[in-house]
GUNUMI-22279 format. One record per residue: z, x, y of N, C-alpha, C, O, CB in turn; residue in three letters. Coordinates in steps of 0.05 Angstrom, whole numbers, plus 5000, padded with zeros to 4 digits. Glycine has a CB too. Example, Ala and Ser with C-alpha at 12.3 -4.5 7.8 and 13.67 -1.06 7.14 Angstrom:
<rs>
515652644886515652464910515652644934516952854934518152264911ALA 514252574955514352734979515752585001516152685023511452824988SER 
</rs>
This chain:
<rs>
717133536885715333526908714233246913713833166936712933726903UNK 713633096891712932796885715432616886715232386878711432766856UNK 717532716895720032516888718932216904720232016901723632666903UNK 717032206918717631956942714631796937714131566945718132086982UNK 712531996919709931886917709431716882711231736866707732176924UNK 707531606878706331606851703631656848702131696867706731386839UNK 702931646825700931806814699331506810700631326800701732026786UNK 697631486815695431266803693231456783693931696779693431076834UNK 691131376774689731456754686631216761686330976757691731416722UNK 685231366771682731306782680831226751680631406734681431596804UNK 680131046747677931076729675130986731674530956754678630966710UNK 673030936713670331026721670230676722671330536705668031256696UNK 669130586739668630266743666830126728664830256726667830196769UNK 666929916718664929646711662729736732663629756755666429276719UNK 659729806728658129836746654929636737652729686748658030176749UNK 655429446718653229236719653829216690654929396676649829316730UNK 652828876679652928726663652828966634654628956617650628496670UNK 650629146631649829276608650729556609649929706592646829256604UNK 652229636625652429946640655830076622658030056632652829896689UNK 655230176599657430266598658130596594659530706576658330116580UNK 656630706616657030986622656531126648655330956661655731106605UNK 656631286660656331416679655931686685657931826678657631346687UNK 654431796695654532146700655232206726654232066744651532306695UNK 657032436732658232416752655632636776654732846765661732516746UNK 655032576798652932686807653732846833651932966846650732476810UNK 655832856841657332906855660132946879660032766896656532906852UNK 661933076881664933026893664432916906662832776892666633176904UNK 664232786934665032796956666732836971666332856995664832706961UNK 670132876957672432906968673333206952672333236929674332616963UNK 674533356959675633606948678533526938680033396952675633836971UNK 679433636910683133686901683933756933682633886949684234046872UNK 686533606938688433616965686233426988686933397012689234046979UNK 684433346982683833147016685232777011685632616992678733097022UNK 685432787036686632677043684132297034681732337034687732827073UNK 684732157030682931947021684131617037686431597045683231946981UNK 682431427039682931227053682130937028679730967030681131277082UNK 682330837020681830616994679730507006679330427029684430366985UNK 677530526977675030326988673130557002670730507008676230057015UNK 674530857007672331097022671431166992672631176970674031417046UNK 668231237003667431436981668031666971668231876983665731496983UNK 668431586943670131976932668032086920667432316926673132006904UNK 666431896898664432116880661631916881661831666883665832186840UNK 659432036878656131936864656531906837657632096826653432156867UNK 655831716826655431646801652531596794651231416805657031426796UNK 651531756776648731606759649331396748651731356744647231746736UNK 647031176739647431066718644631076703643231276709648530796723UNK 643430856680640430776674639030666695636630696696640330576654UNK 640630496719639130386734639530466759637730386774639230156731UNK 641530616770641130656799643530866803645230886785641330356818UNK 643631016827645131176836646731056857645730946876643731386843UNK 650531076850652130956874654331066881655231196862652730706871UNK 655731086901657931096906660031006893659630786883657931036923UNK 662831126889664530966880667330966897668731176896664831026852UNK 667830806908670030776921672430826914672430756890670230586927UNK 675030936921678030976915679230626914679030426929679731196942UNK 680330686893682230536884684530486903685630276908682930636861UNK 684830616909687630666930688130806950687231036943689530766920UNK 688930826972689031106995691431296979692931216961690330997036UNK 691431536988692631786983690431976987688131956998693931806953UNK 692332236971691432416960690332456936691232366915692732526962UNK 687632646937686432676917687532966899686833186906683832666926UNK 689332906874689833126865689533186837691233306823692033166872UNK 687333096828686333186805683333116799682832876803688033086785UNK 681433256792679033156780679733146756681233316747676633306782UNK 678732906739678832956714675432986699675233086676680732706702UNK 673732926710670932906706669233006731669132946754670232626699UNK 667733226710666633466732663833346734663133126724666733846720UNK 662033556749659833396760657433516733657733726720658933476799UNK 655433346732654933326712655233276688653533346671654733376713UNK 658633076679659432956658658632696658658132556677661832976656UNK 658532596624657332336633660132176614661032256592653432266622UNK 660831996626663631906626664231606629664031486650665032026647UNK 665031496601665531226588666831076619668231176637667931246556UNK 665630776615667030676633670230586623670430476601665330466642UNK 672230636636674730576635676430806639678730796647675230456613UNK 674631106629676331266618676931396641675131366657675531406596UNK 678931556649680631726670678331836689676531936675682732006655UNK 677731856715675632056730678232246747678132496745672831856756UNK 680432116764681532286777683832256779684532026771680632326796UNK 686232426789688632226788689732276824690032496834691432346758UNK 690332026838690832066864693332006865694231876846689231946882UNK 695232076888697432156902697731906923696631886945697032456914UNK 699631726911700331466936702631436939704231476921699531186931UNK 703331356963705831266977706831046954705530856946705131117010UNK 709831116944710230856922713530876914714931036926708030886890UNK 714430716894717530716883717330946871718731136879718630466860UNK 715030986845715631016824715631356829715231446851713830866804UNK 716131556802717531806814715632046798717032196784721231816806UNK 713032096800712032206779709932096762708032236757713832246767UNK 710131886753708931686727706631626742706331586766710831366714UNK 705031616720700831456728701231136727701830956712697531536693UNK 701031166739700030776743697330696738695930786756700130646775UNK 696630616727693730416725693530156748695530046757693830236691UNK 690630106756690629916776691829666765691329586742688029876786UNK 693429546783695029236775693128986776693228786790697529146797UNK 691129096751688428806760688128766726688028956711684028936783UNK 688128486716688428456692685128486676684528506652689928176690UNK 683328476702680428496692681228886677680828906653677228436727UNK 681829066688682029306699683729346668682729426647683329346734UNK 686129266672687629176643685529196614685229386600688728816648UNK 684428926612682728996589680129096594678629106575682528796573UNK 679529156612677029326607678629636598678029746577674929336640UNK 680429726613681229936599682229976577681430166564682530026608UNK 684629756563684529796540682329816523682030006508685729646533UNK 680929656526677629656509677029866499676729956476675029606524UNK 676829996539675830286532677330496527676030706531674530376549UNK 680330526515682330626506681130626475680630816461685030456515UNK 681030336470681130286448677630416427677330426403681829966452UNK 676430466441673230506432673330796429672130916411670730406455UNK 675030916448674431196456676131406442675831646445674731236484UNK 678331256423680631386405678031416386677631656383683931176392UNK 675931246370675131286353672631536357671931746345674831036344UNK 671731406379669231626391670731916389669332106381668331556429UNK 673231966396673832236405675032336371676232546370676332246435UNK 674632236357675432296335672232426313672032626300677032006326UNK 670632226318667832246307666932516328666532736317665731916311UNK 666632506350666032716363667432986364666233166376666032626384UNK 669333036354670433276340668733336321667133516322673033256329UNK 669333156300667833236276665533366281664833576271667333026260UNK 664233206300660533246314661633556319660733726303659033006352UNK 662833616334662233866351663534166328662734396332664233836388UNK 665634096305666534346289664734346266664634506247669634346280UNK 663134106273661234156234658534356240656834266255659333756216UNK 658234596229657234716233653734646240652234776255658234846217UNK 652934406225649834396226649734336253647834416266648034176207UNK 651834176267651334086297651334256312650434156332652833916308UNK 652134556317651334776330652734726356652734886375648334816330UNK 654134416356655934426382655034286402656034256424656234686393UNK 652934186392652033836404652733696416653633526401651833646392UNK 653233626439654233366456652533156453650133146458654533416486UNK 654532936442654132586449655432426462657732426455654232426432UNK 655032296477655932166496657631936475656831876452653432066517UNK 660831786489662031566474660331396468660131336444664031446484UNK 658231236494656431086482654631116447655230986427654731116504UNK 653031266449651131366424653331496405652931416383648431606435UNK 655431656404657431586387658831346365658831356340658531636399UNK 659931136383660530816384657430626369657530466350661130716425UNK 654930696383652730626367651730716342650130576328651030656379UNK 652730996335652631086313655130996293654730906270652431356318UNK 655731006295658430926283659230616266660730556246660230946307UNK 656830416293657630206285654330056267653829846256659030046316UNK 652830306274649630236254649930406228648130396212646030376273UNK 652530596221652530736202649730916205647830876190652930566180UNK 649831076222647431356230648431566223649331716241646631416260UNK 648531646195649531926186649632136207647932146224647832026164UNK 651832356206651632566226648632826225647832986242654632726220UNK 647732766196644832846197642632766208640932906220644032856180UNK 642832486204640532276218641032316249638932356261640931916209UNK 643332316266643832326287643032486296641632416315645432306293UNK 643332876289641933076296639633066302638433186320642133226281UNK 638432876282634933006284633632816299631132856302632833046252UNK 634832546312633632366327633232526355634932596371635232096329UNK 629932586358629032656385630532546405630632296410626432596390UNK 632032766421633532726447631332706477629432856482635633006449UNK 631932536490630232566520631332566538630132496559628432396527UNK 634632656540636332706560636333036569634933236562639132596549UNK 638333006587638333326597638933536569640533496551641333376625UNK 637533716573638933916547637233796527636833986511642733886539UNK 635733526517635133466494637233286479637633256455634733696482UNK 638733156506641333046499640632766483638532676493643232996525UNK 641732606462641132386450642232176469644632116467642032376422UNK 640232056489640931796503642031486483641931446459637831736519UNK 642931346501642731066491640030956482639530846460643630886512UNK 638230986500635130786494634230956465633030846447631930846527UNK 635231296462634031506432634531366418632731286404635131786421UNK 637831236415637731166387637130866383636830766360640431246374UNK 636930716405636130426407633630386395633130196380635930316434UNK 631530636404629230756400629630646366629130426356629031116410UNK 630730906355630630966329631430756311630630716288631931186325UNK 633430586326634230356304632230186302631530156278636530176311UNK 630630016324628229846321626030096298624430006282626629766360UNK 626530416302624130456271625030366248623730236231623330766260UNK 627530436248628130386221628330136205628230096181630130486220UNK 628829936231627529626223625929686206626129646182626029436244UNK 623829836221620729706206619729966186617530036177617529626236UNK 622230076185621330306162620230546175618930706163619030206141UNK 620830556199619430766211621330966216622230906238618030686234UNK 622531206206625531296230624031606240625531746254629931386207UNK 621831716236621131916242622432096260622232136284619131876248UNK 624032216240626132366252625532726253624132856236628832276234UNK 626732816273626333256276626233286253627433106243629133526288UNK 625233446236625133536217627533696215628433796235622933636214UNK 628933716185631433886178631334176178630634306158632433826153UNK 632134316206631834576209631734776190630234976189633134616221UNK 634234686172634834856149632334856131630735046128637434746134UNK 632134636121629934556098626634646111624834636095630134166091UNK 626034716140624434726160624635076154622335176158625434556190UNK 626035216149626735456150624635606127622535726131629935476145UNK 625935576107623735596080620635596090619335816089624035306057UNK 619735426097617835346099615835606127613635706126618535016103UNK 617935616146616135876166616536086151616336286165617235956200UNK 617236136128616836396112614036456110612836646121618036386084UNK 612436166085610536246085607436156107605136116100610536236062UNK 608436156124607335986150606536376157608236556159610335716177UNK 602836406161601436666168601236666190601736876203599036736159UNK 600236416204599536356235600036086243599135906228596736416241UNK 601036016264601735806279599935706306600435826327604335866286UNK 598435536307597735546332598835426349600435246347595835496334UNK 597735546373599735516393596635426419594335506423602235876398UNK 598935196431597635026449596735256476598535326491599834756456UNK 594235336478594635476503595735406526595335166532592935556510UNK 597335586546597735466564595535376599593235456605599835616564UNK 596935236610595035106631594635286651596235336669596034846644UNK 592435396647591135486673590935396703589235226707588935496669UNK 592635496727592835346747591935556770592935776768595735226748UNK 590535516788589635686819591535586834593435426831586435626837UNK 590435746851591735756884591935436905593135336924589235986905UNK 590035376886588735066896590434826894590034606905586034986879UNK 592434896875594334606874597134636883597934836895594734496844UNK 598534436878601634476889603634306863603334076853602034296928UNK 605334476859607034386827609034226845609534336867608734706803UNK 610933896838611933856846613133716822612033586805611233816865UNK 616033806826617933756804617933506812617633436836620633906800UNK 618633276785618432956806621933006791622933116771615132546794UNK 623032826817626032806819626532566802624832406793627232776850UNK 629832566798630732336777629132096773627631986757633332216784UNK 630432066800628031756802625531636792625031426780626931726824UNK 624031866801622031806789620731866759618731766748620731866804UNK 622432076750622832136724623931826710622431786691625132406722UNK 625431636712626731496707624831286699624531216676628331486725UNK 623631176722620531026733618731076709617730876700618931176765UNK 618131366696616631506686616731366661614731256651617031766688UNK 618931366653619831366625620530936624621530816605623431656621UNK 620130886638619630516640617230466642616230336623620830336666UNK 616330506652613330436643611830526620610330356610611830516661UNK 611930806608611330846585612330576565611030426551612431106580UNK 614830586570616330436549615330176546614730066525619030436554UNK 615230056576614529746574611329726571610729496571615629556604UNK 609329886568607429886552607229856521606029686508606630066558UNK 609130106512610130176482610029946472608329886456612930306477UNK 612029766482614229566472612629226483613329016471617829666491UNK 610929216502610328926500606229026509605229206523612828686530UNK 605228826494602228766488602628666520604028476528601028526458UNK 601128816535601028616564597928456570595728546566601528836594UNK 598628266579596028096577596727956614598927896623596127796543UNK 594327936628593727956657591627686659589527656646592328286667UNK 593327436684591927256680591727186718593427166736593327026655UNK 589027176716588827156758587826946771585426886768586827386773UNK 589326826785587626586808588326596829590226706839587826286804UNK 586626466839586626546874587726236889587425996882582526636889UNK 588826336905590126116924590226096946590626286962592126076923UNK 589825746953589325756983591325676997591825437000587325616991UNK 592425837006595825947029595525887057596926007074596726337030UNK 594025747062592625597098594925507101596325667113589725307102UNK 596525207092598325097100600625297107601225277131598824917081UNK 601825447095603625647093603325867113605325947126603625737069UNK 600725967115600226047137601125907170602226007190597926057132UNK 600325667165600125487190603525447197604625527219598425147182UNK 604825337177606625227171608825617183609025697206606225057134UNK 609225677173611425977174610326047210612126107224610126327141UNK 608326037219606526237247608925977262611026077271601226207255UNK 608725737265610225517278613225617281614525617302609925227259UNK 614125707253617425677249618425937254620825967260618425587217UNK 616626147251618526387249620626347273623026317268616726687252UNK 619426347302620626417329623126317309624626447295619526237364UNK 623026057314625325887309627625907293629925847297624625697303UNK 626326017274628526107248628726417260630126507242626926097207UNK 628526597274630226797287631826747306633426917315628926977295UNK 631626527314633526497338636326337322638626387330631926297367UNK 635826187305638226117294638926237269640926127262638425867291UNK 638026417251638526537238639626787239641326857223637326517229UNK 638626977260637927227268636527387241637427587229640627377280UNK 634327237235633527387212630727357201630627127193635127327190UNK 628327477197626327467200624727277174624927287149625827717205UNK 622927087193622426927162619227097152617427197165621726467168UNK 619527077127616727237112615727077088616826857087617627567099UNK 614127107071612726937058613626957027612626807010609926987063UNK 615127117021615827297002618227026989618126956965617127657018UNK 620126927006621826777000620226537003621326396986624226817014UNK 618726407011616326106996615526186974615526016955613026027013UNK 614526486968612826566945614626506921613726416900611926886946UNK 617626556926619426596906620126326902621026246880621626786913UNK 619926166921621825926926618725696888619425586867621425746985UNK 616025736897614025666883614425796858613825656838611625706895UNK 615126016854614626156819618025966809618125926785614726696815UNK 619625906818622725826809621925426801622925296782625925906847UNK 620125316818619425116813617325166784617425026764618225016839UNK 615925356788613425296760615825406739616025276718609525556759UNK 617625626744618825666718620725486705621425506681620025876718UNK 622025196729622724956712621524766701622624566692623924846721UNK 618424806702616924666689616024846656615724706636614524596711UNK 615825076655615725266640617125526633616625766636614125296643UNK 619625346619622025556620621625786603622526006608624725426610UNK 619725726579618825856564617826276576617726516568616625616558UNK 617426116597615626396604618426646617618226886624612526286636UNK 621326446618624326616627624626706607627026676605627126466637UNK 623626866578625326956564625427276559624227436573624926826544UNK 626827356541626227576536626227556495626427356480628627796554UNK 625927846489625527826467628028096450628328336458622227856466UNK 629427986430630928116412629828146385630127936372633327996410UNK 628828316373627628296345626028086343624128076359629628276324UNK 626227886325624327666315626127416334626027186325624127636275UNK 627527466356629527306365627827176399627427336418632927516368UNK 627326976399626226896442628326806447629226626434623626616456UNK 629826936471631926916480630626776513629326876531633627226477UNK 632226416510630926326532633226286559634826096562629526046522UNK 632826466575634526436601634626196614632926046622633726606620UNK 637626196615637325886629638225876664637625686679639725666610UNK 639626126673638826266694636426386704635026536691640026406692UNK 635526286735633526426735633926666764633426626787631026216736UNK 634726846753633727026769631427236771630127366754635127116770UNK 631227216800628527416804629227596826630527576847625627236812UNK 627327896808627628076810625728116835623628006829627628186787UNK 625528236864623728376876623028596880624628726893623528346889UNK 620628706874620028976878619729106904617629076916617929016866UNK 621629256915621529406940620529706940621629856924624129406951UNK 618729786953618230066963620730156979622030016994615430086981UNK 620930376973623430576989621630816997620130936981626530716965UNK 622130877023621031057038620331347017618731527021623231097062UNK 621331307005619931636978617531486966616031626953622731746940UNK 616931216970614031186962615931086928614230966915611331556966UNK 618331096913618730956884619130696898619130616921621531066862UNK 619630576874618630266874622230216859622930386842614730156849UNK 623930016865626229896863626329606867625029496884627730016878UNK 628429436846627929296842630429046842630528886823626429386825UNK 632229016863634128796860632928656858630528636859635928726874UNK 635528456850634828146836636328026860637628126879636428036798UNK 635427676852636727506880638227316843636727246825633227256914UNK 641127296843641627086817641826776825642926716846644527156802UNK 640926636811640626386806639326306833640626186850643226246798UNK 636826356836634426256852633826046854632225996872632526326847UNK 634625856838634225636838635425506844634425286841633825576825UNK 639125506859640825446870641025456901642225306917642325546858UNK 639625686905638025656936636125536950634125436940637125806943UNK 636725536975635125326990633025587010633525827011637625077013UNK 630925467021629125767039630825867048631226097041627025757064UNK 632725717068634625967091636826157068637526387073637525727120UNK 637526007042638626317026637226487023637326717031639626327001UNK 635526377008632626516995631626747007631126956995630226336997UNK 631426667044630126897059632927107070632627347077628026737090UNK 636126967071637227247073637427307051635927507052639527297086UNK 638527307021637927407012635927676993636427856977638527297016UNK 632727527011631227807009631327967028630928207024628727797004UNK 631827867053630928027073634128277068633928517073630427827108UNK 636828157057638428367055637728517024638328757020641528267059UNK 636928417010636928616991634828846989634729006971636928496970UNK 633028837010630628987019632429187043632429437045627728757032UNK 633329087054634829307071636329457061636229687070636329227090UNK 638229397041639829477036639029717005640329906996641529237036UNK 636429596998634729766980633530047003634230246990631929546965UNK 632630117022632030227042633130437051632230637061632030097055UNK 635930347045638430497057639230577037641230707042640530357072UNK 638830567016640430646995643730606984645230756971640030876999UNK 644030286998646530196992646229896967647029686976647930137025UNK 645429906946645529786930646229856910645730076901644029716929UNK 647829666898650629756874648029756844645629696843654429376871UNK 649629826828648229756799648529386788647129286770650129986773UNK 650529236802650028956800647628766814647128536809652228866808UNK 646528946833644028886844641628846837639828706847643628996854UNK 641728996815639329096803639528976773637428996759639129436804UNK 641928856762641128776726641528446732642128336752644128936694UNK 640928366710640328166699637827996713638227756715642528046697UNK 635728086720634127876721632227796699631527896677632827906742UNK 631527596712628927506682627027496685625527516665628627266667UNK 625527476714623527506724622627676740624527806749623127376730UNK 619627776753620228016773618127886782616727746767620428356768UNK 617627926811615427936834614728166848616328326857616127776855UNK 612228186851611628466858609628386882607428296876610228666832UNK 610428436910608028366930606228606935606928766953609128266959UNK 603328656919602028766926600128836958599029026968601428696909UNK 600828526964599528526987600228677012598728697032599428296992UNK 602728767010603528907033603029247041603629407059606328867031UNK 601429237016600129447007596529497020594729667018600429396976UNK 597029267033593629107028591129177006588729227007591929177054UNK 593729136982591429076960591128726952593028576950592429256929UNK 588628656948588028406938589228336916590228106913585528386934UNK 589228496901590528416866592028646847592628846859587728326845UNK 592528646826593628886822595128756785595828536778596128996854UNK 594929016770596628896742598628966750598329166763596328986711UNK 601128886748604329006743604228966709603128826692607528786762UNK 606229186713608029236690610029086683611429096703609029446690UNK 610828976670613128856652615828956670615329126688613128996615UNK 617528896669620329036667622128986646622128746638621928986689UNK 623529136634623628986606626828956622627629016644622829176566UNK 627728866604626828656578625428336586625328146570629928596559UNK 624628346612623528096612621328096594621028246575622828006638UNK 619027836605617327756587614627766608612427816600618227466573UNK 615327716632613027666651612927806681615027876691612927346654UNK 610927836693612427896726609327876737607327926724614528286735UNK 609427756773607427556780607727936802609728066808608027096791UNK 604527956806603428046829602227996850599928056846602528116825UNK 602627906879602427836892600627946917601528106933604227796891UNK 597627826918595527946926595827956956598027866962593227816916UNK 594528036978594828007007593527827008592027736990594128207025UNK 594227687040592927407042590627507056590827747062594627157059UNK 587727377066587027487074584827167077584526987061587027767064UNK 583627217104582326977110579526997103578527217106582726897138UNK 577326737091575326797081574226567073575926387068575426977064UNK 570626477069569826197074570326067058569926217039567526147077UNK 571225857048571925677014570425497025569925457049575525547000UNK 569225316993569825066998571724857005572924806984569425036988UNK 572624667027573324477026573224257018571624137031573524457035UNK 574124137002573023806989575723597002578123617008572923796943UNK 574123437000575423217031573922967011572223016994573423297078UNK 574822667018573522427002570922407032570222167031576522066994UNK 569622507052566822557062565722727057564622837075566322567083UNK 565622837026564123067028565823367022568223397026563023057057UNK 563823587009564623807015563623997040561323957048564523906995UNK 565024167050565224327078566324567071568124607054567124197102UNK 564924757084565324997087566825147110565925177133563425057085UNK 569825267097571325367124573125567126572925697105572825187134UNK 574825667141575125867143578325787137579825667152573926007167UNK 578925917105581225937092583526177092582826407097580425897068UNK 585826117087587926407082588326397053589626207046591226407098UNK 587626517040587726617009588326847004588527047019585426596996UNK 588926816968590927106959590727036937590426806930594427186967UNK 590727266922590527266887593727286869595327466872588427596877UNK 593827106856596427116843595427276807593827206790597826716842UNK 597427516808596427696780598927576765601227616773596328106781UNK 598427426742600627426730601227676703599527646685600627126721UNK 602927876699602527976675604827886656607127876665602328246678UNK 604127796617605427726613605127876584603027996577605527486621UNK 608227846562608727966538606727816518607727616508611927946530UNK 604627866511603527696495604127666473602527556458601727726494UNK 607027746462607727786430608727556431608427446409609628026417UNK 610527366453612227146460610426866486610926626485615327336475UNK 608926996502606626856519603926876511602927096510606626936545UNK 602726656505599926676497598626656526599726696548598826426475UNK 596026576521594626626551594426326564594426266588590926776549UNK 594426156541594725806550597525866568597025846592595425506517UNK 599825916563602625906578602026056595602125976618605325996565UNK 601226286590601626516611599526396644600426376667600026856593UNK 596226336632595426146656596125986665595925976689593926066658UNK 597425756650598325496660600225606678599725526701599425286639UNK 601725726677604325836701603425986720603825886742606826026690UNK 602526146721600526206743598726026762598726096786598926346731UNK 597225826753595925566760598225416768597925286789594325416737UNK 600225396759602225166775604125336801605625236817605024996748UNK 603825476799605525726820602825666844603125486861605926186804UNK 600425816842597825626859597925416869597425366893595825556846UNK 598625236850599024826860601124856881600924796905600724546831UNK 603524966864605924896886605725046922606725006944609225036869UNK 603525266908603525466940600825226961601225136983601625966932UNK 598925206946596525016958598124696972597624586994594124926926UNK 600024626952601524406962603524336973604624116969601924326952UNK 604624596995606624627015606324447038604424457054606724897023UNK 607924307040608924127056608224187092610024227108611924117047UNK 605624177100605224267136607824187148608924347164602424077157UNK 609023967143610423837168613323877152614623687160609323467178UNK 614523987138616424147118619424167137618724317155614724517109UNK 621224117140623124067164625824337151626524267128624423627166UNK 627024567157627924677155630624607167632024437156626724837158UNK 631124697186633624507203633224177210631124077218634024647234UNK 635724047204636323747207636723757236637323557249639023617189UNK 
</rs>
């Protein structure tokens, strides 16, 4: 029936720098439809974002190999499609040498995973347990007995043992800590002579409220912020700045920069353009942290925080910020805010930054703490501007006048930023915004 077609073999894609898994969230194409290369076939979860994944090839779609709700190694088989070709029968793999060894890799990782994961699922204490290849491969390569693995508190679906569980559990055991489920068996004995148990009453609720399951997303959100509390001492350092020039300076240029740009200028990309200047004066404050390790970025990207019409908060990065000039600077945010909006942003959008900006002001709040994003070290909050009397000082005197000001929140890891670094960068982000150029020439 295939004498004239071949078989390609779809697999799960490279979907960001740290991402090596995926849950499948839904078909879009049915076994027998017809497919176009580059059209959407399936939703993929990841840790950081929900995406589309494009066909490899046009044909037919004639095999799922990964159903919805599997969560599925990157490299390994998702579907197998039906293309116009020589060959007579036989799977082909895509002819891309990146594609090449990423699959072997993951050929090669997943012979051992699927071997350990047998074992996992016929040994009786595991009761038939699913682990994902990831946390398999991590077990395996931290030496995490198949007992120890059981009893590490799961916070996936089902109670499933995530990546961050056992990442979790390895930083306890650093420090001597592995507080692990207690051993059911050995746990057994013990409710023998157990008379009474108390039990947490449950929550009394009226007519008066409304239960709202919060969706992935924000479940997701939920469990980052806990964490980046957990995990970094946050310390909050604030000054206020006077943004008159910038004001003056952007009200002059916008027209101008829409008519030759077609693209709207905002303050957001000056704001960014000033924190990329203070962080080459204080690289210190780009790092992140590995154990007893400061890992100092020598890339600077920065992350911006966007609202999406559900009211969660998302967060692409713009990479190497410091290689741009304003007119990148501003398409670059103004598309990665659209394209956050719409819900067309890949999982390479969203990893590797080192820094984050958060504009409170559009919120019309004056000031505000942010949270960390880990694994960075710092992230600046960005107050509304808002006009109000200052002093002026001038060599005749001081004067009283009517200024555009805004509060810059810096929040920073205090285990790696003390409050001398952490203010000083904040105070020079101020200088560079106070010391914007009125007469500043954009186009030659």
């Amino acid at each position: 029936m295939y004498s004239n077609m071949a078989l390609v073999e779809m697999v799960m894609p490279k979907m960001g720098e740290s991402i090596m898994e995926g849950t499948v969230l839904n078909w879009l194409k049915k076994v027998g439809d017809r497919i176009e290369q580059d059209e959407a076939v399936l939703e993929v979860a990841t840790d950081k974002v929900d995406t589309e994944v494009p066909a490899t090839h046009a044909g037919t779609l004639k095999e799922i190999l990964a159903q919805k709700g599997e969560v599925v190694a990157v490299g390994k088989a998702i579907a197998i499609i039906i293309t116009d070709g020589d060959e007579h029968g036989t799977i082909e793999k895509p002819f891309n040498e990146k594609n090449i060894v990423t699959e072997q890799k993951a050929h090669q990782e997943l012979h051992t995973v699927h071997v350990e994961q047998s074992q996992i699922k016929t040994d009786k204490a595991s009761g038939g347990k699913f682990y994902s290849p990831l946390v398999l491969n991590i077990a395996r390569k931290e030496n995490i007995s198949l007992s120890d693995l059981e009893r590490i508190p799961g916070t996936g679906k089902d109670e499933r043992v995530t990546k961050n569980d056992i990442l979790h559990y390895l930083e306890r055991r650093k420090r001597g800590d592995t507080q692990l489920k207690p051993d059911l068996k050995k746990e057994s004995k013990k409710q023998d002579s157990i008379i009474h148990e108390s039990v947490k009453p449950a929550t009394s609720l009226n007519g008066n409220v409304e239960i709202i399951q919060m969706d992935r997303m924000r479940k997701m959100i939920a469990d980052r912020m806990v964490e980046s509390k957990r995990i970094s001492p946050h310390v909050t350092s604030f000054v206020e700045a006077d943004v008159t020039n910038i004001v003056y300076w952007r009200n002059r240029m916008k027209n101008e920069f829409m008519e030759k740009e077609n693209t709207a200028l905002t303050y957001t990309p000056i704001f960014i353009e000033a924190v990329v200047h203070a962080i080459k004066d204080y690289p210190m404050v780009n790092v992140s942290v590995e154990g007893d390790k400061i890992i100092v970025k020598k890339d600077i990207n920065i992350g911006i925080a966007v609202a999406l019409p559900s009211g969660n908060l998302i967060v692409p990065v713009i990479k190497n910020a410091d290689q741009l000039n304003l007119i990148g600077l501003t398409k670059h945010v103004n598309d990665l805010a659209r394209r956050a909006r719409a819900n067309k942003l890949g999982p390479d959008d969203l990893s590797g930054g080192t820094y984050t900006i958060s504009n409170v002001g559009s919120f019309g709040n004056m000031m505000g703490t942010p949270i960390i994003v880990q694994p960075q070290a710092a992230i600046m909050a960005l107050g509304a501007v808002i006009k109000k009397p200052a002093v002026i000082e001038s060599p005749q005197g001081d004067t009283i006048g009517i200024r555009h000001m805004m509060f810059l929140s810096h929040s920073y890891d205090h285990r790696v930023i003390d409050g001398s670094l952490g203010g000083m960068f904040v105070r020079r982000v101020a200088d560079y915004l106070e010391g914007f150029d009125l007469s500043r020439k954009v186009f030659s």
